[in-house]
Each structure stands twice: as structure tokens, then as C-alpha cells.
C-alpha positions as CSV (number, residue, x, y, z in Angstrom):
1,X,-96.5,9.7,-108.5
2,X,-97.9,5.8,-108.3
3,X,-99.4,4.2,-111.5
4,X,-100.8,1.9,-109.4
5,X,-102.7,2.1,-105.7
6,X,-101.3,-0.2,-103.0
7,X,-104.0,-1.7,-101.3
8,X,-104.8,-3.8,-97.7
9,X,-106.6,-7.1,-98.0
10,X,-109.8,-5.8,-97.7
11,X,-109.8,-2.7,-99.6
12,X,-107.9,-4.8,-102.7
13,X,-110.9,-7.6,-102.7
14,X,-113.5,-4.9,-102.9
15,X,-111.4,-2.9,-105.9
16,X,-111.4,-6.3,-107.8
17,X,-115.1,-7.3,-107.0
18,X,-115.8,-4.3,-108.4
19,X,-113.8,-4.3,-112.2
20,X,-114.7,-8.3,-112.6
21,X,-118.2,-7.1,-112.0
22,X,-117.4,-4.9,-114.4
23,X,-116.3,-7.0,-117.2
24,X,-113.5,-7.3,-116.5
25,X,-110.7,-10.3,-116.1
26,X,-108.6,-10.7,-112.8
27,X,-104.5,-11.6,-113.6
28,X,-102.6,-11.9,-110.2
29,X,-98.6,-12.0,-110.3
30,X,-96.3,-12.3,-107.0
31,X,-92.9,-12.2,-105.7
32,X,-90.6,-10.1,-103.5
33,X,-88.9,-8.0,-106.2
34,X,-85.9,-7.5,-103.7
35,X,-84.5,-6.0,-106.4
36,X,-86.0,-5.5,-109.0
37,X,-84.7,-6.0,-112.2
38,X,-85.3,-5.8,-116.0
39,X,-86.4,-10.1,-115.7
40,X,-89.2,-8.5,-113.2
41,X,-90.6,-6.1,-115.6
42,X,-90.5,-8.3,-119.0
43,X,-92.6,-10.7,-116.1
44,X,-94.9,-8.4,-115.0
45,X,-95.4,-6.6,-118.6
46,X,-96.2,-9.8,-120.7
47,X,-98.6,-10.7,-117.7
48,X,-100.4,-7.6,-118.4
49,X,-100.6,-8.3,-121.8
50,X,-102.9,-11.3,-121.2
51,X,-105.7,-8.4,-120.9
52,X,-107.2,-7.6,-117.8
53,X,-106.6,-5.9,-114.3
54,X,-102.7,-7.1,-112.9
55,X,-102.8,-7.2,-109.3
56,X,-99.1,-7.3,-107.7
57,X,-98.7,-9.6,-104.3
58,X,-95.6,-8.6,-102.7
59,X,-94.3,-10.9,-99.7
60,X,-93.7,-8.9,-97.0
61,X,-90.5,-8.1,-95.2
62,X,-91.0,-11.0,-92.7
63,X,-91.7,-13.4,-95.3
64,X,-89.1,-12.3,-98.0
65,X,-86.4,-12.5,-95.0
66,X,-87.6,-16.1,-94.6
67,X,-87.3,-17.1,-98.2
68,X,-84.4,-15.3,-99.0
69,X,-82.3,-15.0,-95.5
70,X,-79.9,-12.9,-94.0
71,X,-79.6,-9.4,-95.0
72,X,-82.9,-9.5,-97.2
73,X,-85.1,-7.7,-98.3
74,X,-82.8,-5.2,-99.3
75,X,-85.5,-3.0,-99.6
76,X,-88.0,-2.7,-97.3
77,X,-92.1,-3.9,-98.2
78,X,-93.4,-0.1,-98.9
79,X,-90.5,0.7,-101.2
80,X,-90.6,-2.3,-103.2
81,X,-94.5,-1.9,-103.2
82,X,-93.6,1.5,-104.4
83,X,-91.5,1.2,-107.2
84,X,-93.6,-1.9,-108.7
85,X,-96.8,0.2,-108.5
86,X,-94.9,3.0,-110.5
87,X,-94.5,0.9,-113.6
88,X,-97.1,1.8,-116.0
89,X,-98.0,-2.3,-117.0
90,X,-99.5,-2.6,-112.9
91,X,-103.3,-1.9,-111.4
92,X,-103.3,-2.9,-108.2
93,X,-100.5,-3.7,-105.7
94,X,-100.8,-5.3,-102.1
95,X,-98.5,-6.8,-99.4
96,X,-99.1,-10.1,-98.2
97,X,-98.0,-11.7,-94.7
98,X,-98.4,-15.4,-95.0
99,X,-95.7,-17.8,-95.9
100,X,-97.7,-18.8,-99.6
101,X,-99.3,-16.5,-101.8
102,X,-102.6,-19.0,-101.5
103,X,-104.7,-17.2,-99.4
104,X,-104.5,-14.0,-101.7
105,X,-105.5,-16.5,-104.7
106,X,-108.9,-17.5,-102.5
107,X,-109.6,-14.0,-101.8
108,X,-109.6,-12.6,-105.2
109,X,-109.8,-15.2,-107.1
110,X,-107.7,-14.4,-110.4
111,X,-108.5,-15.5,-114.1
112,X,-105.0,-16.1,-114.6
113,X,-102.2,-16.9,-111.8
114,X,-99.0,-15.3,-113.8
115,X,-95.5,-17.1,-112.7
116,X,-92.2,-16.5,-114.3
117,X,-90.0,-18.9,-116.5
118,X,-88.7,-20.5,-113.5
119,X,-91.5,-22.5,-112.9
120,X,-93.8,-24.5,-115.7
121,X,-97.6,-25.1,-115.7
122,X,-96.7,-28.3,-113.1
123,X,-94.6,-26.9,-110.8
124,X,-96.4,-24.0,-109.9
125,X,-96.8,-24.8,-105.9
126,X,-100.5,-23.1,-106.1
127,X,-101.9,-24.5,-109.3
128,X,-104.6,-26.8,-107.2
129,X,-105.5,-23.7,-105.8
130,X,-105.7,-21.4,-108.8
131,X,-108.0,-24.0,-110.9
132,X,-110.2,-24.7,-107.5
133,X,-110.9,-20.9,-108.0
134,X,-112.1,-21.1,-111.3
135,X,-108.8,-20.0,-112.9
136,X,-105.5,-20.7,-115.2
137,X,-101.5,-20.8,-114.5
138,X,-99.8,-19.1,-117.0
139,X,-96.1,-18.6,-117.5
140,X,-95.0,-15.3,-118.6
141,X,-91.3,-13.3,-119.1
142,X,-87.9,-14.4,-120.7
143,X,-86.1,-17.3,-119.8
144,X,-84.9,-17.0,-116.1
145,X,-81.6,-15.5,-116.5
146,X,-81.9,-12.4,-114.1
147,X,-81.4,-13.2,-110.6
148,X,-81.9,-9.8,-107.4
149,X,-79.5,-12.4,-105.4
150,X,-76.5,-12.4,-107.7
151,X,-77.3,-8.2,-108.5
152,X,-77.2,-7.8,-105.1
153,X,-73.7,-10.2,-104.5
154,X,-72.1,-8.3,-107.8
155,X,-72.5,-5.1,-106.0
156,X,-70.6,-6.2,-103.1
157,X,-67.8,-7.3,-105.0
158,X,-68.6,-11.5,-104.4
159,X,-69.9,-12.8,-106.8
160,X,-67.4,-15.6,-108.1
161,X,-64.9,-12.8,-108.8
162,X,-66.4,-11.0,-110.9
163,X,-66.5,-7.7,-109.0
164,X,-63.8,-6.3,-111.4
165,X,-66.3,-6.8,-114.6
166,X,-68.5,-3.8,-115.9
167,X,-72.1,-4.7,-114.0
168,X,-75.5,-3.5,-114.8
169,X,-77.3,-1.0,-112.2
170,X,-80.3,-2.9,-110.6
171,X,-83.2,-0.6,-110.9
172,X,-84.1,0.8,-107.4
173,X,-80.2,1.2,-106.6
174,X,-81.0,4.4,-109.1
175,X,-82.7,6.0,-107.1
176,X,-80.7,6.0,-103.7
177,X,-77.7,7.9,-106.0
178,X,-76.1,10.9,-105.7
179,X,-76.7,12.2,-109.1
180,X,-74.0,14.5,-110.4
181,X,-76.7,16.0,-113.5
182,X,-77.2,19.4,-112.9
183,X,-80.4,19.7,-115.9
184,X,-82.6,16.7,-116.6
185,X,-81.0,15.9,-120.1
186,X,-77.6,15.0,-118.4
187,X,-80.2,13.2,-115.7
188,X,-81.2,11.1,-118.5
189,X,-77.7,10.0,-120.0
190,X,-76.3,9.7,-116.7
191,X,-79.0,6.8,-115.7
192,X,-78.6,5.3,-119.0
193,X,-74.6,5.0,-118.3
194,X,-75.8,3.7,-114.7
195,X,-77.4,1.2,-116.5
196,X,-74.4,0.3,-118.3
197,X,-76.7,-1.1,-120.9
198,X,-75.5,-1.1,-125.1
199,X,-79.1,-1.0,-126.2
200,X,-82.3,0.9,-125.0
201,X,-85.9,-0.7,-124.7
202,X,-89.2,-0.3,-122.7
203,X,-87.6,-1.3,-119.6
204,X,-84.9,1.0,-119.7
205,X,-86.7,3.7,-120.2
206,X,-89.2,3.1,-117.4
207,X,-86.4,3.3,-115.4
208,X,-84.7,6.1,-116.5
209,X,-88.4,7.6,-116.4
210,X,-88.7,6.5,-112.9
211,X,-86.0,8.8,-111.9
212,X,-86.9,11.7,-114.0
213,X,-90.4,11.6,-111.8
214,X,-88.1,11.0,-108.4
215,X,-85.9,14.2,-109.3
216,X,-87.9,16.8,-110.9
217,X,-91.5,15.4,-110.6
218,X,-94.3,13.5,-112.7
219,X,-94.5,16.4,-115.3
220,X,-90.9,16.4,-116.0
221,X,-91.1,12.8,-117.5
222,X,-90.4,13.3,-121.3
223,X,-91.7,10.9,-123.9
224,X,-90.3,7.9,-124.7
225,X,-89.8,8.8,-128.1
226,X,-87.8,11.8,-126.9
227,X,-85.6,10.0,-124.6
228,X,-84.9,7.2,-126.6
229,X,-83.8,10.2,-129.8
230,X,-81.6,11.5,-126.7
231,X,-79.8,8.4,-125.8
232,X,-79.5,7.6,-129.8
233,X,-77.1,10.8,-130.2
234,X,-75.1,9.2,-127.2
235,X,-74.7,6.1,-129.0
236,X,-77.4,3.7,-127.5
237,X,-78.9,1.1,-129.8
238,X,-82.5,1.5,-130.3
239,X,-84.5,-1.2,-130.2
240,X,-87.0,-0.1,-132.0
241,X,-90.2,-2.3,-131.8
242,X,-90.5,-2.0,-127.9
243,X,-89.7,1.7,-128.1
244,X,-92.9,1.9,-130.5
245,X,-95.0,0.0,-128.4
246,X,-94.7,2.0,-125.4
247,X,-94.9,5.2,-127.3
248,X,-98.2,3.8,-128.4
249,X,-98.9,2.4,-124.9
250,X,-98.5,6.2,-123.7
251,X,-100.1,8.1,-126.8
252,X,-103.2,9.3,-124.9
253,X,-106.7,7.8,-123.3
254,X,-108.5,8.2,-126.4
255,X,-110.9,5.0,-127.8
256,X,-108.2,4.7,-130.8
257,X,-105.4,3.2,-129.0
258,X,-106.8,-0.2,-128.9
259,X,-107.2,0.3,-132.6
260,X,-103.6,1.8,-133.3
261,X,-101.6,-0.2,-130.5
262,X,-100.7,-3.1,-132.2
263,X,-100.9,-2.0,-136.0
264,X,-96.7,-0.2,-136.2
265,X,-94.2,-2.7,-137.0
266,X,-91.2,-1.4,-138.5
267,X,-88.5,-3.9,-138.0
268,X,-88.8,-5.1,-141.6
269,X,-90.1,-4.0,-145.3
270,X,-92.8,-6.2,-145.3
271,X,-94.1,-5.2,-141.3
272,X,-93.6,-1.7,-142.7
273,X,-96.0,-2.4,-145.6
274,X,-98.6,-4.6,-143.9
275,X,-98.8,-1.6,-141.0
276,X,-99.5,1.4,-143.6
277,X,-102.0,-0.8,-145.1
278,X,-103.7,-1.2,-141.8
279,X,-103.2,2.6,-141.0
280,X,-104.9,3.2,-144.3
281,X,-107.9,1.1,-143.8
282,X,-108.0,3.3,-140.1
283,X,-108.1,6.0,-141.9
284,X,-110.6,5.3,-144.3
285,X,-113.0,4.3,-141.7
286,X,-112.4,7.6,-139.9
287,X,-112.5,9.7,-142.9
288,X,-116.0,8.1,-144.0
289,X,-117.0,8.7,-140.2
290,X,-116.1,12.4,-139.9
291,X,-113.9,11.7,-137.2
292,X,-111.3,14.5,-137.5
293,X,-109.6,13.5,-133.8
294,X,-109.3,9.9,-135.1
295,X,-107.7,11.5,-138.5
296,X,-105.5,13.2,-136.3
297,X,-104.4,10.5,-134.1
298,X,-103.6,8.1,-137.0
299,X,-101.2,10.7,-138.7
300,X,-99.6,11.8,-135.4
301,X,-98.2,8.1,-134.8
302,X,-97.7,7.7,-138.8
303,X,-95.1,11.0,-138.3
304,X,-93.7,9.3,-135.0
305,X,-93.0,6.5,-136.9
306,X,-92.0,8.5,-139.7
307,X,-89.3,10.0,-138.1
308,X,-87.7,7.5,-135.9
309,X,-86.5,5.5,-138.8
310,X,-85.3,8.6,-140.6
311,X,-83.0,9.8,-137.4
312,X,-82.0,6.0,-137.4
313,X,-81.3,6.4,-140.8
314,X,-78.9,9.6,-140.6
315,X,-77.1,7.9,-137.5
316,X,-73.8,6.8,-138.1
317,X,-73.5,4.2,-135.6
318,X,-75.8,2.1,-137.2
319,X,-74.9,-0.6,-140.0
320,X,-75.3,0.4,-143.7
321,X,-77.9,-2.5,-144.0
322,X,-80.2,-0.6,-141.3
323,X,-79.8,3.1,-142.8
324,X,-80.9,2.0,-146.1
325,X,-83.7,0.0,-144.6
326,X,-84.5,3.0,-142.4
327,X,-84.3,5.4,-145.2
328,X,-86.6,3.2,-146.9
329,X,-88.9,3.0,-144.3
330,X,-89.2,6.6,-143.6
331,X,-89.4,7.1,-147.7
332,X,-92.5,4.9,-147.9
333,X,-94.2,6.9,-144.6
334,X,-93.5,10.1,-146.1
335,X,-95.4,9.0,-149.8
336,X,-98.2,7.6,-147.7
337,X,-98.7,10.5,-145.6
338,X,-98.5,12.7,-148.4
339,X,-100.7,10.9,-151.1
340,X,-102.1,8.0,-149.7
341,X,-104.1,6.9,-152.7
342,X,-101.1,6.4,-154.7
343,X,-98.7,4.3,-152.2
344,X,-99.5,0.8,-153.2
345,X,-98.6,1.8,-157.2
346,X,-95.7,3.4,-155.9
347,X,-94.3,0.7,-154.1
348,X,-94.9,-2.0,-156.7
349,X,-92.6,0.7,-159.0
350,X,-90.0,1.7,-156.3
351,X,-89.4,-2.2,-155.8
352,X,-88.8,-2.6,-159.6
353,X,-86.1,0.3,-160.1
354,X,-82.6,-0.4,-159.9
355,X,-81.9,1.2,-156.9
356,X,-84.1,-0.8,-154.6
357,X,-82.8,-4.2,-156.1
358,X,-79.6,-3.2,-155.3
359,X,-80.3,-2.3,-151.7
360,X,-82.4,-4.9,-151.1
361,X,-82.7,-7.5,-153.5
362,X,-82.2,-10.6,-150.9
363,X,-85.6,-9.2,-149.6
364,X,-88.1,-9.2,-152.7
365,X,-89.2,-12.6,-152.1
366,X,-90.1,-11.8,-148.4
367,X,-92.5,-8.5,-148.6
């Protein structure tokens, strides 16, 4: 199942006449994506988070043999347009058959022309184009330091001899394997050791979701929260922010996630306090409102949140430093879930007792 449609010319212009005419802004992002790879997706995601409608231009098979030569694409056009309209950060996806991706820019006309860490501001070959149109270059993604050339030469043993080293699992090759899993837990492991990755985030496990949906179907895709607990027990490293935000990203349709999205940050004490303090001012309004579902929504992520620090907590292959801070996390959820009115008093007291300044002492200055 597609997040995203994948549009002709003509049907894509209409489509985007009709959200800008809806209020809404127009971000256009392009490439071949022949493979795509975990640099793709941080691209694509943080153009998405500018805040508007993404639209994915894909150079067609004809083109991307052109730029990229002899044996490319590896994919063919509809299967790359395929797997980018299945990530959850895309709207709209189309193919487009000239040599430049400036024609597209004149037909839609984006607010915000997204290009990867490869390129700056200057070098963007279209930026006359984009500002002509009434709109911005942006850069977006991590430094460039993931390359579908050198995936693809790794896999065939070439690339300056180091076919013998331990190499990470482009994305689409997952889904042309034989998968020895006979249930869909072992599924998930099995793409995460594909993967050959130490720690899990929101890219990995799009991908490993990606798979799920190719194997058993759209309704077999777990949460992320639930895969990420999964591959914990197997010894993957959590990192935990990302996990959050797509948990958050996924939570429902409802009105509150724009107000919840960006409030959980539990990477430190003081994050952990600031975002309780925001979830209690949530649920203050919401109390004073009546609103029982928005009630309900703010303690559902509190408990999420809740209980991924405590299972990081109680995991062994974590550091010391991180249990205790996880413990402590979990501790401070569980007081303000249970008597809200009380936290801030009992964290000024927690952080005066011995225990605390023993566990975290070098931190009192900072939260």
C-alpha cells in the first residue's frame, strides 16, 4: 500500500493547484534514488519538515541511464517511484523525462526547491529558475556521505577492496530477498541483521516496516514503538529521540498531534522536565475544555514515553550512566501521571536527596 499517489504531469499540476489553493505550501525534492538509501530518506524527511505538501520528481529510466551510465538505474522508474511514495514523509510522487528537473519547477511552481548537502544555495543548477517562480532553494539532509553508486559497487565485490568488509543492505535490495522468517517477528530481526546496522532509528524502521507491508500486508505493520522494543531485546541500540518522533508522527489523525508532536524529548533530565511541563499545561487546557479524547491522548504518549525509558532502563546492554538516567526518567513520568499537581515539589526534593546527587550530580547545574 502507497503513502503517496504517483502522478503524470498533468494530473500532479492539478493535485498541487488544488492544496496551494488550499493554503497550503508547495516543497519539490528530486533525484533518481537508484538506490535508495538511508542519506535519501534523512533528505526527503527534513524537506518535509519545512511544512507543506513534498512532491518527489524522479528522473526517469532514460535520464538516470544518462546521468549515471551503464548498468543504471538499477531499478527501474515505477519501482523506484514505488518505494519513495511508500515512505510516510512523501505527498505526491511523479516521473519526469527531460534532461533538468526545470520544467517540473515551471509547472508547479514550488515554495521551496529542497536539494541535498551536496549542493549549496549557489550551486543549485536551477536556483534562477526556482526564484523566477516565486520560490526558495533550501538544503536539507546530513552531510553527503551516502552514495547508491558505491552501495551498488560494494555489492559486487569492487569497491576498492572492500568486498570482504561487513556492508550495510541498501533499502530496496530487501525486498528482492528470499526471506528465511517463517512468522513476522523473525521477519523483523532478520531485516534488521540485513541492515547490518548497530543502532535503530526512523529510517530503519521504515524499512523494516516496508517489508513487513511487502510480506504479510499493510495491516501487519506493527508500531514503531513495538518494533523498536523487539530489536532492543536483540541488542540494537535505540536511538531514542527519532524513535519518539515517529511514534508521534504515527499516533493517529486527531487535531492534537500538531500540539503533542514536538513537545517529548527525553534524551536528557532537563528535556524530560521541560516536556512534562508542557504536557501539563496540554492537559490543563483540555481538562478546563472537557475534552476527555484530548485527556486521553496526552496520557497515552506520557505512558509510551513512560515505558520506553523504563525497558531501556532494565536493559543490560546499555551503560550504567543511561539506566540510571532512564530509571529516572521513567520515575518522574510515573509521579506525574499519577499526581500531577505535586511533580514540580517533588522534583525540587528528589534533586536534593542523596541519591540523586550521587547519580547525577555533574547534571544539577544543567536542568
Amino acid at each position: 500500500m502507497l503513502n503517496a499517489p504517483i502522478l503524470n504531469r498533468e494530473d500532479l499540476a492539478a493535485e498541487v493547484k488544488r492544496r496551494r489553493e488550499s493554503g497550503g505550501k508547495i516543497i519539490l525534492a528530486n533525484g533518481c534514488f537508484d538506490l535508495l538509501h538511508v542519506g535519501h530518506i534523512r533528505y526527503l524527511t527534513a524537506a518535509k519538515e519545512i511544512g507543506g505538501t513534498l512532491v518527489v520528481g524522479l528522473n526517469s529510466d532514460r535520464q538516470a541511464h544518462l546521468l549515471k551510465g551503464d548498468g543504471r538505474p538499477f531499478m527501474p522508474e515505477q519501482e523506484r517511484a514505488e518505494l519513495i511514495a511508500a515512505l510516510k514523509c512523501v505527498d505526491l510522487v511523479t516521473i519526469f523525462e527531460e534532461p533538468t528537473v526545470e520544467q517540473l519547477i515551471r509547472t508547479i511552481r514550488p515554495d521551496f526547491h529542497a536539494k541535498g548537502t551536496d549542493y549549496t544555495t549557489d550551486s543549485v543548477p536551477e536556483r534562477d529558475i526556482v526564484r523566477e517562480c516565486g520560490g526558495q532553494v533550501v538544503i536539507t539532509g546530513d552531510p553527503k556521505d551516502h552514495s547508491s553508486t558505491e552501495l551498488i559497487e560494494r555489492g559486487r565485490g569492487t569497491a576498492r577492496g572492500e568486498s570482504g568488509r561487513s556492508t550495510r543492505t541498501p533499502f530496496p535490495l530487501l525486498l528482492k530477498k528470499m526471506w528465511n522468517a517463517r512468522n513476522k517477528t523473525d521477519l523483523m530481526i532478520e531485516v534488521w541483521e540485513k541492515l547490518d546496522c548497530e543502532s535503530i532509528g526512523a529510517a530503519e524502521l521504515e524499512a523494516i516496516e516496508i517489508v513487513v507491508r511487502e510480506e504479510y500486508g499493510a495491516g501487519a505493520v506493527e508500531s514503531p514503538m513495538r518494533i523498536a522494543r523487539l530489536l532492543a531485546d536483540e541488542g540494537a541500540e535505540l536511538r531514542h529521540s527519532e524513535i519518539m518522533e515517529l511514534y508521534l508522527a504515527r499516533a493517529s489523525d486527531r487535531p492534537y498531534d500538531a500540539a503533542l508532536r514536538n513537545i517529548i524529548d527525553v534524551s536528557d533530565l532537563r528535556s524530560t522536565r521541560n516536556s512534562i511541563r508542557n504536557l501539563e499545561n496540554l492537559r490543563r487546557k483540555y481538562k478546563s475544555e472537557g475534552d476527555k479524547d484530548g485527556l486521553r491522548h496526552v496520557k497515552d504518549i506520557s505512558i509510551a514515553a513512560k515505558n520506553l525509558a523504563a525497558e531501556t532502563a532494565a536493559r543490560e546492554s546499555v551503560t550504567a550512566e543511561e539506566r540510571n538516567l532512564n530509571a529516572e526518567i521513567a520515575q518522574w513520568f510515573t509521579i506525574w501521571l499519577q499526581t500531577p499537581e505535586i511533580f514540580e515539589s517533588w522534583v525540587e526534593l528528589r534533586r536534593q536527596s542523596a541519591d540523586y546527587r550521587e547519580k547525577f550530580g555533574d547534571l544539577l547545574k544543567r536542568h
